[in-house]
VOLUM-933040 format. One record per residue (C-alpha): residue number from 1; residue in three letters; x, y, z. Coordinates in steps of 0.05 Angstrom, whole numbers. Layout:
k|r|c1|c2|c3
NUM|ALA|X|Y|Z;
...
***
This chain:
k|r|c1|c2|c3
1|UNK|2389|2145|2831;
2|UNK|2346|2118|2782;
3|UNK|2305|2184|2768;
4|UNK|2363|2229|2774;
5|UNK|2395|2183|2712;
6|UNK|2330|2179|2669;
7|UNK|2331|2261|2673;
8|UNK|2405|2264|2664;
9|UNK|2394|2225|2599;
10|UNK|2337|2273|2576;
11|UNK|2372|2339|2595;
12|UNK|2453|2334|2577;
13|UNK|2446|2268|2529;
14|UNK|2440|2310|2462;
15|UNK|2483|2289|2405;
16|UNK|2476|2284|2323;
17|UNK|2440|2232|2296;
18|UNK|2481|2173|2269;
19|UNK|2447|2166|2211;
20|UNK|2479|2127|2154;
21|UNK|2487|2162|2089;
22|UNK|2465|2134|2028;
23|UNK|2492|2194|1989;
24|UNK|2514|2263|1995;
25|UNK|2439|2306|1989;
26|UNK|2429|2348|1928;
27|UNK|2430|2429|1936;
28|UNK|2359|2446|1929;
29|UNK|2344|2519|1914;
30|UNK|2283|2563|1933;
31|UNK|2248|2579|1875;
32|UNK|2183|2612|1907;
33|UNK|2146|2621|1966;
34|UNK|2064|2635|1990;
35|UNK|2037|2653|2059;
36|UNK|1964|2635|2067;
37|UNK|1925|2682|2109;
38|UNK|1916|2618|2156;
39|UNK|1942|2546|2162;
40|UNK|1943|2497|2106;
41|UNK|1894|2439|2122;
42|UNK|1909|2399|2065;
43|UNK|1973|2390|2006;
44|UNK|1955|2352|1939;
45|UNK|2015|2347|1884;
46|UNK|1978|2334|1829;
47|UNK|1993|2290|1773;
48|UNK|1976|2328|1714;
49|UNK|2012|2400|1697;
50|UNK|2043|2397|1766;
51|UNK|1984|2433|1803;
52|UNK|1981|2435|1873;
53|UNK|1917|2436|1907;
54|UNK|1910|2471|1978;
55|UNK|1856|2487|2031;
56|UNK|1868|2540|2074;
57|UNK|1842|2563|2141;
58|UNK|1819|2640|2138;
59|UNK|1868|2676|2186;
60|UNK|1913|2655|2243;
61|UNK|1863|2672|2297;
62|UNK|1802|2628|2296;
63|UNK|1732|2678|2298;
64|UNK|1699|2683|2352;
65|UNK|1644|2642|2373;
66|UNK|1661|2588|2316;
67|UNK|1682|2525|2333;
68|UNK|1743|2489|2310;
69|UNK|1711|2446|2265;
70|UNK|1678|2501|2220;
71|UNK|1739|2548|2221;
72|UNK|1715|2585|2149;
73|UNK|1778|2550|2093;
74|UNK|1787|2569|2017;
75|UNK|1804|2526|1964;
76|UNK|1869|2542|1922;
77|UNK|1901|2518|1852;
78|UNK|1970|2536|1848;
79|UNK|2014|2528|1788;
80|UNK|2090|2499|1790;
81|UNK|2112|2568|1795;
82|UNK|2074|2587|1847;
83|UNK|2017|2627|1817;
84|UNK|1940|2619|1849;
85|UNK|1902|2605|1775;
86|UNK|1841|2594|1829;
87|UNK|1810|2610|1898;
88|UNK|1743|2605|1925;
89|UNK|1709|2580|1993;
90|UNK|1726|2512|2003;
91|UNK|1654|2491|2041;
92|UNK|1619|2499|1977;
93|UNK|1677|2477|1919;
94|UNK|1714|2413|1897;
95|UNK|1762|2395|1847;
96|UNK|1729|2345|1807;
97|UNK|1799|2337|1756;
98|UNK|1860|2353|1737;
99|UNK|1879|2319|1670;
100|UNK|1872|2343|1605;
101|UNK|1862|2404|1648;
102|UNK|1829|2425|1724;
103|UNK|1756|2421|1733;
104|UNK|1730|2457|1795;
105|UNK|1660|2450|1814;
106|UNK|1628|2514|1853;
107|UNK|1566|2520|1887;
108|UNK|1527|2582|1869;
109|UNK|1460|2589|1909;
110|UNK|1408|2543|1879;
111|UNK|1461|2525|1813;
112|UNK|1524|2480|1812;
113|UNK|1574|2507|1765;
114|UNK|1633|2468|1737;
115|UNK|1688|2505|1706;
116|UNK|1746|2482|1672;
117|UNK|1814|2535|1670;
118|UNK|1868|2523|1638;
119|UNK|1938|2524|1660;
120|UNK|1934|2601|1675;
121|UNK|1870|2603|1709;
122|UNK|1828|2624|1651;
123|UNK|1763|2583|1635;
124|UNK|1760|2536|1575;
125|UNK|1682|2530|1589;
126|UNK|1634|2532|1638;
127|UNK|1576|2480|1653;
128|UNK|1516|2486|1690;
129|UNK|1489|2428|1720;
130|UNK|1413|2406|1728;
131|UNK|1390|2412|1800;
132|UNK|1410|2356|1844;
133|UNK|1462|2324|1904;
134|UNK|1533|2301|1875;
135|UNK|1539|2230|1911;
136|UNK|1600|2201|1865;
137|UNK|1646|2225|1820;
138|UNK|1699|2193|1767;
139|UNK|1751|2231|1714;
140|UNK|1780|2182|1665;
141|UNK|1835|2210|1638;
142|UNK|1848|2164|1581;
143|UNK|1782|2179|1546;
144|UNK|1773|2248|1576;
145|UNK|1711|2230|1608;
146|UNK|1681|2261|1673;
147|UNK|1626|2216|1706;
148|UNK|1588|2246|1760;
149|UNK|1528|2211|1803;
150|UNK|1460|2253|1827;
151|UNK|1411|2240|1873;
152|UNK|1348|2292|1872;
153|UNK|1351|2348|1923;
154|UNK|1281|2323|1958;
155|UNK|1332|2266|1991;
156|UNK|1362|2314|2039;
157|UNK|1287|2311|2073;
158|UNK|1279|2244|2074;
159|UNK|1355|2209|2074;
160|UNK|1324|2135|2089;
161|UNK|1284|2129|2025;
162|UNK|1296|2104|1958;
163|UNK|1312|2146|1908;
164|UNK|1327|2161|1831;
165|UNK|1393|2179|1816;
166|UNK|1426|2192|1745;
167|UNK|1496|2183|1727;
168|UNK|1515|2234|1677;
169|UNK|1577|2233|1625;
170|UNK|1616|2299|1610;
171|UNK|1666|2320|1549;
172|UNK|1726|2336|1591;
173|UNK|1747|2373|1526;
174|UNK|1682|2420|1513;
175|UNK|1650|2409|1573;
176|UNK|1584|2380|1534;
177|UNK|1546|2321|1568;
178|UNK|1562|2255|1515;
179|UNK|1494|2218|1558;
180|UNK|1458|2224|1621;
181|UNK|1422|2150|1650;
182|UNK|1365|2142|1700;
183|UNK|1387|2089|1753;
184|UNK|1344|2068|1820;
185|UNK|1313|2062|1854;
186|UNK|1377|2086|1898;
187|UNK|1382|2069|1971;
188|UNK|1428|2125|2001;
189|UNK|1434|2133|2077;
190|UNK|1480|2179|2112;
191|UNK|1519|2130|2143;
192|UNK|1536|2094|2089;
193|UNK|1597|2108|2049;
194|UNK|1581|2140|1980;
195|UNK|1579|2102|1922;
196|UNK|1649|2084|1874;
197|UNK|1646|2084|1802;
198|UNK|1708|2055|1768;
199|UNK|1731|2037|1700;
200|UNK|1752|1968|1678;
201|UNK|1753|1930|1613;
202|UNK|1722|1986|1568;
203|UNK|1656|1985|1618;
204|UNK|1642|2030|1676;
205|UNK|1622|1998|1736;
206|UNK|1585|2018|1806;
207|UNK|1571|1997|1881;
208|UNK|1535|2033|1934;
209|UNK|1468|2055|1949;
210|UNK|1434|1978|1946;
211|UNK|1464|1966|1866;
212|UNK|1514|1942|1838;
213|UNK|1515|1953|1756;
214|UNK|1554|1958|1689;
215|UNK|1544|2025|1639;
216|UNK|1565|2017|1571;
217|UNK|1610|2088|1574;
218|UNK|1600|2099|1498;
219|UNK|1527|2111|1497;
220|UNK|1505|2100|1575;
221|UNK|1461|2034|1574;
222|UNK|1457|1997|1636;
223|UNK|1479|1919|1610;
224|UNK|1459|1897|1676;
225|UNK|1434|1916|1755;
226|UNK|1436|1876|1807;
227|UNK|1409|1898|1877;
228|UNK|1452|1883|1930;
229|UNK|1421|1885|2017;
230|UNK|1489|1900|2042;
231|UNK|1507|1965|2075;
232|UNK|1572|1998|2050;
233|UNK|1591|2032|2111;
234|UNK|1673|2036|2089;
235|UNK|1692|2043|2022;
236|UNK|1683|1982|1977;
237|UNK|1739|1936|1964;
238|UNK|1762|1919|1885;
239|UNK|1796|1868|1846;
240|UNK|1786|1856|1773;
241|UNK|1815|1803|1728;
242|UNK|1794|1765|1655;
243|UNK|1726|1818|1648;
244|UNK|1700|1791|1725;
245|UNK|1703|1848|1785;
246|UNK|1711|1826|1851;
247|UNK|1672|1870|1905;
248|UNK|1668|1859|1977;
249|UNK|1638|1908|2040;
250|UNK|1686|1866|2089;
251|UNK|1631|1823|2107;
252|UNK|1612|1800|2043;
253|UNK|1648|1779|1979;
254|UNK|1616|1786|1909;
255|UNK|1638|1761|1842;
256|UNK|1611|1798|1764;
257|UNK|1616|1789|1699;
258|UNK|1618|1847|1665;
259|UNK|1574|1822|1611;
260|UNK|1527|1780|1641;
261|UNK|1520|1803|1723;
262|UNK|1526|1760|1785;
263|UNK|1580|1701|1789;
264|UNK|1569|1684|1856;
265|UNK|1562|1703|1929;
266|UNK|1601|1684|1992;
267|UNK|1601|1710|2054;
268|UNK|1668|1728|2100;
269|UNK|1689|1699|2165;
270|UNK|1651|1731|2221;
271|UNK|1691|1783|2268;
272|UNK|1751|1777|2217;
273|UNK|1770|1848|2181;
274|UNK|1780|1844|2107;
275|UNK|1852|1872|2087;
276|UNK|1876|1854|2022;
277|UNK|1836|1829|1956;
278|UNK|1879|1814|1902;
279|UNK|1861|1777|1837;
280|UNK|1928|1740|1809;
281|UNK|1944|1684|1750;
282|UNK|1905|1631|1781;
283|UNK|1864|1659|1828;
284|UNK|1837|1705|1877;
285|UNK|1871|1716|1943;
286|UNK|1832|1742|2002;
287|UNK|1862|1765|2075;
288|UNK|1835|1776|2128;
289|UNK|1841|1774|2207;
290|UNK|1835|1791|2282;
291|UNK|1884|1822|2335;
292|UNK|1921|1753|2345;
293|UNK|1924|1722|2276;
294|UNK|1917|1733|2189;
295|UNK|1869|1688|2150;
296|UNK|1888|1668|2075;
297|UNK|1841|1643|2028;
298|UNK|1851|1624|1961;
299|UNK|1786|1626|1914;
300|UNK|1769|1600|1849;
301|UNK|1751|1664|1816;
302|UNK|1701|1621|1766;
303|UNK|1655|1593|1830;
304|UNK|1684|1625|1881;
305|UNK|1697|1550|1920;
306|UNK|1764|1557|1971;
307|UNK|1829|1523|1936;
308|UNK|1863|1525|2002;
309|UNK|1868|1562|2071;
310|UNK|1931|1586|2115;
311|UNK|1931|1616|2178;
312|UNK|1987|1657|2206;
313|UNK|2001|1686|2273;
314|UNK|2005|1759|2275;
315|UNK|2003|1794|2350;
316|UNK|1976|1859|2329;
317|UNK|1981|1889|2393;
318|UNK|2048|1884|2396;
319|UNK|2072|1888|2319;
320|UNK|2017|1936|2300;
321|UNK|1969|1921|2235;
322|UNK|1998|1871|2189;
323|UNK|2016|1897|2124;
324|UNK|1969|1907|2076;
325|UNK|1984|1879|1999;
326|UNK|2008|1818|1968;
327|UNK|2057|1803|1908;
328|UNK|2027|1749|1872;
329|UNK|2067|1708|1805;
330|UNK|2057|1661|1765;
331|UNK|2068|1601|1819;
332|UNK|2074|1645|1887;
333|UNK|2035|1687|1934;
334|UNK|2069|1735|1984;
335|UNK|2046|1766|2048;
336|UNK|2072|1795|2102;
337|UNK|2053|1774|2178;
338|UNK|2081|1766|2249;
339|UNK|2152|1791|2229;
340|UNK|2154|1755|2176;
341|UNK|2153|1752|2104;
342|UNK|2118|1682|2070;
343|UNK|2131|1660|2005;
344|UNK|2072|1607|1986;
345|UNK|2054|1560|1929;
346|UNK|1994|1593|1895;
347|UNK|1974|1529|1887;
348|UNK|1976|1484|1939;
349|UNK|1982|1543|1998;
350|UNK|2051|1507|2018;
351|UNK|2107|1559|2042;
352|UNK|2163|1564|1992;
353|UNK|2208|1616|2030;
354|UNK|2203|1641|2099;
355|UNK|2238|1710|2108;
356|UNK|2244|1759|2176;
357|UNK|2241|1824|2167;
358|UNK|2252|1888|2220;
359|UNK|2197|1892|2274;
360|UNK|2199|1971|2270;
361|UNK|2176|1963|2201;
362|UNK|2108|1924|2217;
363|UNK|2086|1979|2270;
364|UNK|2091|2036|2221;
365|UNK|2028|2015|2164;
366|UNK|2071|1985|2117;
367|UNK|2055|1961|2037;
368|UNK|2069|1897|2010;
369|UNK|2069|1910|1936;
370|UNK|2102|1886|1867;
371|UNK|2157|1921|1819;
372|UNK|2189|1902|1757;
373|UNK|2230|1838|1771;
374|UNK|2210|1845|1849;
375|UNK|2174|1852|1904;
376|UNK|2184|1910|1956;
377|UNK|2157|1917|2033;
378|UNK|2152|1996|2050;
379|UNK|2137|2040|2104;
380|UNK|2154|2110|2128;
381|UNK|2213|2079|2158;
382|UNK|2239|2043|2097;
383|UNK|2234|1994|2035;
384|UNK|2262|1933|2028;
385|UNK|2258|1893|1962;
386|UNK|2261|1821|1953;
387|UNK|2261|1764|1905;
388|UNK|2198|1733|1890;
389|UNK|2225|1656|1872;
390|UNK|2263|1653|1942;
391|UNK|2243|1717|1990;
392|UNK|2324|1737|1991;
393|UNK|2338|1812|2000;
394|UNK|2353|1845|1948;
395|UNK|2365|1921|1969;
396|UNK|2346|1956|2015;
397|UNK|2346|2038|2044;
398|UNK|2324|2046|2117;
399|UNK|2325|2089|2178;
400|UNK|2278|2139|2153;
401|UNK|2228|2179|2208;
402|UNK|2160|2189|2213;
403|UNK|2169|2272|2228;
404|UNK|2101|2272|2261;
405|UNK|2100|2204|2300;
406|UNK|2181|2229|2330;
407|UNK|2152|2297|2355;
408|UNK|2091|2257|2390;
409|UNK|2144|2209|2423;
410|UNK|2190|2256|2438;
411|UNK|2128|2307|2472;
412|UNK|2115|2239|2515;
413|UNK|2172|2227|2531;
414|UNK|2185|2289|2569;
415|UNK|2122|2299|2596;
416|UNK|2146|2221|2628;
417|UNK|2203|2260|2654;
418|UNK|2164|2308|2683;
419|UNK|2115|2251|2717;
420|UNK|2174|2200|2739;
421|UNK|2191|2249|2791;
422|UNK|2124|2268|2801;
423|UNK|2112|2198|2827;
424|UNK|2182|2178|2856;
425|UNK|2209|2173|2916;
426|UNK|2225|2130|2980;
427|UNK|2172|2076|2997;
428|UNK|2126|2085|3046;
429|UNK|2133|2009|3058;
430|UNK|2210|2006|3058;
431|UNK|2210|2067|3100;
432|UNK|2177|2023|3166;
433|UNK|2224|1961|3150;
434|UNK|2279|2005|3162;
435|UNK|2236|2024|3226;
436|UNK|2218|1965|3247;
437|UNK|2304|1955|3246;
438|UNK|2322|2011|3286;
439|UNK|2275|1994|3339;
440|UNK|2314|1925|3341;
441|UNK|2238|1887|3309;
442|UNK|2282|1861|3244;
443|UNK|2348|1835|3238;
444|UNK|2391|1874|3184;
445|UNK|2388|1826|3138;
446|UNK|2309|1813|3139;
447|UNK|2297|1900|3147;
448|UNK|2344|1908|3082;
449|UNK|2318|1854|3029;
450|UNK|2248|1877|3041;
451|UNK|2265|1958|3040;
452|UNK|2298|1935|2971;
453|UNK|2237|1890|2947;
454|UNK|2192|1943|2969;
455|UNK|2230|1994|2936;
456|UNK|2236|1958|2871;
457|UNK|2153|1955|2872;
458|UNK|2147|2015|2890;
459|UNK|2188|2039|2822;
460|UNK|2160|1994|2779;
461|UNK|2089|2023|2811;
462|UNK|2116|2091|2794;
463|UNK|2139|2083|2729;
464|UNK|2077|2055|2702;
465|UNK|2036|2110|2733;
466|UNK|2079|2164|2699;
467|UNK|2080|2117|2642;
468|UNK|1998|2122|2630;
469|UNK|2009|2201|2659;
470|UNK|2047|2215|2600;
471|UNK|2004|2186|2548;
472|UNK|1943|2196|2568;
473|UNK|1968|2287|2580;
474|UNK|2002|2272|2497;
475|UNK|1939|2245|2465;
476|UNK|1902|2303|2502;
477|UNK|1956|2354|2465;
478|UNK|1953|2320|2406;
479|UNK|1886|2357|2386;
480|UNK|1900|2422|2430;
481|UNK|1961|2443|2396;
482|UNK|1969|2408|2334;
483|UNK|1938|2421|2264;
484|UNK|1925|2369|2224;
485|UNK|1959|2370|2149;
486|UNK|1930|2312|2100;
487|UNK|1978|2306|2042;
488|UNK|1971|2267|1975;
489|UNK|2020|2258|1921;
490|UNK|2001|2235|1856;
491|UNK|2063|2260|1823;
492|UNK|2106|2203|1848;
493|UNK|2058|2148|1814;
494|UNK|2069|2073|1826;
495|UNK|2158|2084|1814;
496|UNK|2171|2131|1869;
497|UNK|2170|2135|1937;
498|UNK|2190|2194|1989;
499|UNK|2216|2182|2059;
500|UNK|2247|2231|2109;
501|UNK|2320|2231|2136;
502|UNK|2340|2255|2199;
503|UNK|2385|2301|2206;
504|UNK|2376|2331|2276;
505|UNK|2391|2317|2345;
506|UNK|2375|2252|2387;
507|UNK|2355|2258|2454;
508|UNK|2367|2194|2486;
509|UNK|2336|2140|2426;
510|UNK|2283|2191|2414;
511|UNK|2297|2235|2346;
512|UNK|2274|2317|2342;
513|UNK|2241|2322|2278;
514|UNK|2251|2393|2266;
515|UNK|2311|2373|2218;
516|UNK|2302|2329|2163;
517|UNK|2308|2315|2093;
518|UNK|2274|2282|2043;
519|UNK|2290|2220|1998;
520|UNK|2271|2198|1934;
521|UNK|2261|2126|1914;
522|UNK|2260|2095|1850;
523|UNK|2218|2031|1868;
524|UNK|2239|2007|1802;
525|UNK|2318|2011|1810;
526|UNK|2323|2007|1876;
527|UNK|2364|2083|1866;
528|UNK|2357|2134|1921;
529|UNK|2377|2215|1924;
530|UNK|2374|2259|1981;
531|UNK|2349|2327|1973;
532|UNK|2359|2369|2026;
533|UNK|2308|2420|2055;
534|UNK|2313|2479|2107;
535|UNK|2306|2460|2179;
536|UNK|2239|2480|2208;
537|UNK|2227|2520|2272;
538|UNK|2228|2476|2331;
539|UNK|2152|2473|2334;
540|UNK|2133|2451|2267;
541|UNK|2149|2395|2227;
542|UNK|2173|2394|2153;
543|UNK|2117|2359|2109;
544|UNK|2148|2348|2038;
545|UNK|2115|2339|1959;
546|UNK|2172|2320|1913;
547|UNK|2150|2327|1837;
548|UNK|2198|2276|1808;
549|UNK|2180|2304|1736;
550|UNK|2197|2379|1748;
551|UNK|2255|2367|1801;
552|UNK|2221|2406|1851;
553|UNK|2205|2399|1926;
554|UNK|2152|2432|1953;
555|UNK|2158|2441|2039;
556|UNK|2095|2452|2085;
557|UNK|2089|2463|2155;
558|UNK|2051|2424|2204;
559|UNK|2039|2458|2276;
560|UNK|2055|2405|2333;
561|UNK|2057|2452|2386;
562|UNK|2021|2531|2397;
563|UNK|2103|2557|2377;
564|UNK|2097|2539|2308;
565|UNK|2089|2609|2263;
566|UNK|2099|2571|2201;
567|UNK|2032|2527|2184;
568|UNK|2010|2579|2131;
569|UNK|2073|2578|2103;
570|UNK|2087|2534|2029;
571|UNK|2164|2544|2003;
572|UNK|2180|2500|1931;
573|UNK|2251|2486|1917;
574|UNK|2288|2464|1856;
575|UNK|2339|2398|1856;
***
């Protein structure tokens, strides 16, 4: 009875989705549409101009003999109305910027061209660079400035050594170097993440490779180095406050003065991941943990000596990773952890306000992170924004989906269908109680509470084996049939967010994520609009870019199963 129930629930148990409706969704129109030859790969919105940025596979059918991995791609620009202003192979290009205008970088043979085009596709100038291996790369927007980092080409024969490098600073504008600096001697392994280069009080700044230093951008002179013995083997964490740059590999913390090099040193707890660095009125807050609990120090960002230490639970087995972020005023310091959301006394570590929040929203990667006159929790289920002085709830819009993570549960889910009565059935052991009955060894009573005992393990045995059946055959799918889609969008800034709404059918409390559509969120004013989109064929998923600024939605296609004819597909809509 069980089993017939479970697959009565999956087969006839299909109704609309009770979502609740914020607001009736805005009539989007189809403005344009582009087929790729083969399935997009990756989806940038960018900031500036409203280009898009796509790689490509070439063709539907993957060439012979090649493996999946090295499937040949291209490179596009496209404009807001759907023009390609650029195309080339996307092995040996890169877009380098995007703001006054795009810079594309193309490898040519021995040479390494850059090439700026403005908004039509037409070069503004062409640059090309000395001979040498791009390692790093920073556009500045605000004083049109592209930095890039080179190490010599010799490298690639010897990738343990120390090497040269040079940092070089380019005229966005003309395209004409403004300086070009010798740093080193570089330590640049390949397992090491590649060095960062960011911009912060007026100076530019750099980790990786063994060094940490400060470039005067104007002119290029080093003010200081410092070598570092640390590997960076993720990318570096930053914080920055009153000219000082806080730096840490996750096992190491370090404190700079822009102007005069190394504050101090201090080393992280042992077997504890760094999450969240965060530099606020009074101090600098570090967290950091392990799968049963979140460590918070508070640092004195002059000496770098602990203020206080808090330690909260967090299960992350069952809750998933705590979220990453904290809002930090004046007088508090808020975190999220175990379900929970703490309000503490920056300086004392004391909680203020304790606040629970909804478990579904820790086990989806959610942001802790601050707004105008708030602070807001979000994750691709929802956001939820609060009052910093006493944690209360301010407003919230929830019961969004995860498109990709629903199809994955929803594929497990009936392959567990498929394995519950795979594995079910009567019990062996219940079977010979009822035997041992009939043949007068058992009374009734003592044959029938262990045939139900027996049965019940037996179930429960079941269960668990289709259970790990069914996982173990989705993860196995997951890279047979899908193709991955990475998408970025710069267009919404720090004000906006975009969720998706369900709109399709339920089956049991699992959601089909072929119909959605997609909400905008003014972080800000807590204001949100549904836009609708078209449905997408019952093997894709939509995957959505909404351009706040032009009013215009652009809708991808990610393949979750081999059905799916729409992954080369890109349709842009206006609201």
């Amino acid at each position: 009875m069980r089993h017939s129930i479970i697959g009565l629930l999956f087969l006839t148990i299909c109704v609309p989705a009770a979502a609740k409706k914020e607001n009736e969704p805005l009539v989007s129109r189809l403005i344009w549409e582009h087929e790729f030859s083969g399935a997009m790969t990756q989806a940038e919105l960018l900031a500036h101009a409203g280009l898009l940025h796509i790689v490509a596979r070439e063709g539907m059918k993957k060439p012979q003999g090649v493996k999946k991995e090295d499937w040949p791609k291209k490179r596009y620009l496209l404009s807001s109305g759907g023009e390609i202003i650029w195309q080339a192979d996307a092995k040996t290009t890169a877009l380098l910027a995007d703001n006054p205008f795009a810079v594309v970088m193309e490898g040519s043979g021995q040479a390494v061209v850059l090439r700026a085009l403005n908004p039509e596709g037409k070069p503004i100038w062409i640059l090309t660079l000395p001979e040498g291996l791009l390692i790093s790369k920073l556009a500045v927007a605000q004083n049109k400035t592209l930095y890039l980092a080179f190490l010599p080409v010799k490298w690639l024969e010897d990738p343990v050594k120390s090497y040269e490098a040079k940092i070089m600073a380019l005229n966005l504008d003309s395209g004409q170097p403004y300086w070009t600096a010798g740093i080193g001697p570089l330590r640049q392994s390949a397992d090491q993440a590649l060095p960062e280069m960011v911009v912060y009080d007026g100076l530019l700044w750099w980790v990786g490779g063994g060094l940490v230093f400060v470039v005067e951008p104007s002119g290029g002179r080093i003010l200081w180095q410092a070598a570092i013995s640390e590997n960076f083997k993720s990318p570096a964490h930053w914080a920055f406050g009153e000219g000082a740059a806080f730096i840490s590999n996750e096992e190491v913390l370090w404190a700079f003065s822009g102007r005069k090099g190394l504050l101090w040193r201090a080393a992280l707890p042992q077997k504890e991941k760094l999450q969240t660095m965060a530099r606020g009125p009074s101090g600098l807050a570090c967290s950091m943990g392990d799968s049963k609990r979140l460590r918070v120090w508070f640092l004195n960002p002059g000496d770098g000596k602990l203020i206080w230490e808090e330690t909260f639970k967090h299960a992350e087995k069952k809750l998933g990773p705590a979220p990453r972020g904290f809002a930090i005023t004046q007088d508090r310091l808020i975190l999220a952890a175990d379900g929970k959301l703490f309000g503490l006394n920056s300086a004392s570590g004391e909680t203020v306000f304790e606040t629970s929040v909804k478990k579904k929203v820790f086990q989806q990667g959610a942001v802790l992170r601050p707004a105008r006159g708030h602070f807001i929790l979000t994750g691709p289920e929802g956001a939820y924004a609060y009052s910093p002085a006493t944690g209360q709830l301010l407003w919230e819009h929830s019961d969004f989906i995860e498109p990709v993570a629903e199809t994955r549960k929803l594929r497990q889910a009936t392959l567990q269908v498929g394995f519950d009565a795979a594995y079910s059935g009567y019990s062996q052991e219940a079977s010979d109680a009822w035997s041992d009955y009939h043949r007068g060894a058992k009374s009734y009573a003592s044959a029938s509470a262990e045939a139900h005992y027996a049965q019940m393990r037996h179930n429960a045995e079941a269960s668990a084996k289709a259970l790990q059946s069914a996982e173990n055959l989705s993860k196995g799918l997951t890279g047979a049939i899908e193709i991955d889609l990475a998408l970025a969008n710069q267009a919404l800034g720090s004000r906006y967010a975009s969720f998706y709404r369900h709109r399709g059918m339920k089956i049991g409390f699992v959601k089909a994520a072929d119909n959605v559509d997609v909400a905008l969120l003014d972080l800000e004013a807590g204001e949100l609009q549904d836009l609708d989109i078209p449905k997408a064929h019952s093997a894709c998923v939509s995957q959505v870019l909404v351009d706040p600024a032009r009013r215009q939605i652009y809708q991808a296609f990610r393949q979750m199963a081999l059905m799916c004819k729409d992954e080369n597909k890109l349709h842009a809509f206006q609201y």
